[in-house]
Every structure is written in C-alpha cells, then in structure tokens.
N, C-alpha and C positions, 0 to 999 in steps of 0.2 A: 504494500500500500504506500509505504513511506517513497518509493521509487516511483511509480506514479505521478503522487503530489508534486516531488520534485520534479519532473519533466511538464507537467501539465503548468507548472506556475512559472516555468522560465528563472531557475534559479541553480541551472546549470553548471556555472561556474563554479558556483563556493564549493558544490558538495564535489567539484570535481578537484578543487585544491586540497581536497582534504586527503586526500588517495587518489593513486595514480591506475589505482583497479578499479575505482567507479569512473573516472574516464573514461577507459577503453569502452567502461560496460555502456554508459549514455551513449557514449558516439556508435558504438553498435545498434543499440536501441534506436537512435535517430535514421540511421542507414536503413534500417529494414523496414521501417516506417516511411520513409522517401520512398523506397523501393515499391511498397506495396500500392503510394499513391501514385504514381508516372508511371506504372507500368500494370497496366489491367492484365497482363497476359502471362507476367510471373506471380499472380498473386494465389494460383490453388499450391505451384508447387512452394512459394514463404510458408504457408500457410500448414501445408507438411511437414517444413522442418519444424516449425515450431510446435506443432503437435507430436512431434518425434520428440523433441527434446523436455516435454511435460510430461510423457508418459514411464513411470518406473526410474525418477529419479528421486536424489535428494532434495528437500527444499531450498536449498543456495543454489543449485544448480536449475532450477524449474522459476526460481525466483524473474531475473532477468525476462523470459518467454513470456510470463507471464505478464509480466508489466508491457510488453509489445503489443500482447492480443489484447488489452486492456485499452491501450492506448487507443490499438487499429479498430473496435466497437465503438472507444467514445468520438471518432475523428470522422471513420469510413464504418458506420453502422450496417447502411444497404450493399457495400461494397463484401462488407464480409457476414451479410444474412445469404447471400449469394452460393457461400460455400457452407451454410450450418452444417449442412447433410454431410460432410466431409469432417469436420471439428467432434459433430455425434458420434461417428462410426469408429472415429478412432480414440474418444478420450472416456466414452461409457463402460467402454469393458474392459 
C-alpha cells in the first residue's frame, strides 16, 4: 500500500534517496506502466509476467507487481477489465 501512495502522490524522489533499491524498484514500476499505456498490443503479455511473478511467491517479492496492477486498475481500468478473464485464470487457483 505504502508503495502505491508513494507513486500515486509524486513523491518519488525522497523515498528514492533513501535506498538505492527502491529506485530501481519505482523506475521499474514507472516503465511497465508506460509500457502498458503506449503500447495496446504488449499489454496481455505485461500483464502475464506480472501475474507470473504474484503467483507462489514471497510477499517482498509479489510486493512491487502488485503495486503495478494496482497502479494499471487505478490509471487504465477498461484497459485492463479487457484482460480480467486472463488475471482470473491464473491468480484463483
């Protein structure tokens, strides 16, 4: 959640001077978020890795993805109600 807030508020910077590992993770976070809005035709297979990488892991690890698909509902809702039936199949069972 705290991940989130902090991307959604534009307050980027500080939490990125604080570690140099939540950098990388925001700037990833931002990239795959770009990626999903300017490119309608990569967005089922983002949308796989990130359900790869939520499914049978730890929570640090799922953390980051999670803040992405978070993001990509609050920014591109109908963009990604598009692919529910794909997010269902792989993150229910």
């Amino acid at each position: 959640m705290c991940t989130q807030t902090v991307l959604l508020t534009g307050e980027e910077e500080s939490a990125a001077a604080a570690a140099p590992h939540v950098a990388a993770v925001l700037l990833g976070i931002k990239l795959l978020v770009a990626s999903f809005a300017a490119s309608p035709s990569m967005r089922e297979s983002l949308l796989r890795e990130v359900q790869g990488k939520l499914v049978g892991v730890k929570e640090e690890v799922a953390l980051p993805f999670v803040a992405v698909l978070g993001i990509l509902v609050h920014r591109h809702p109908k963009a990604v109600l598009q692919h529910a039936n794909l997010l269902k199949v792989g993150l229910c069972c």
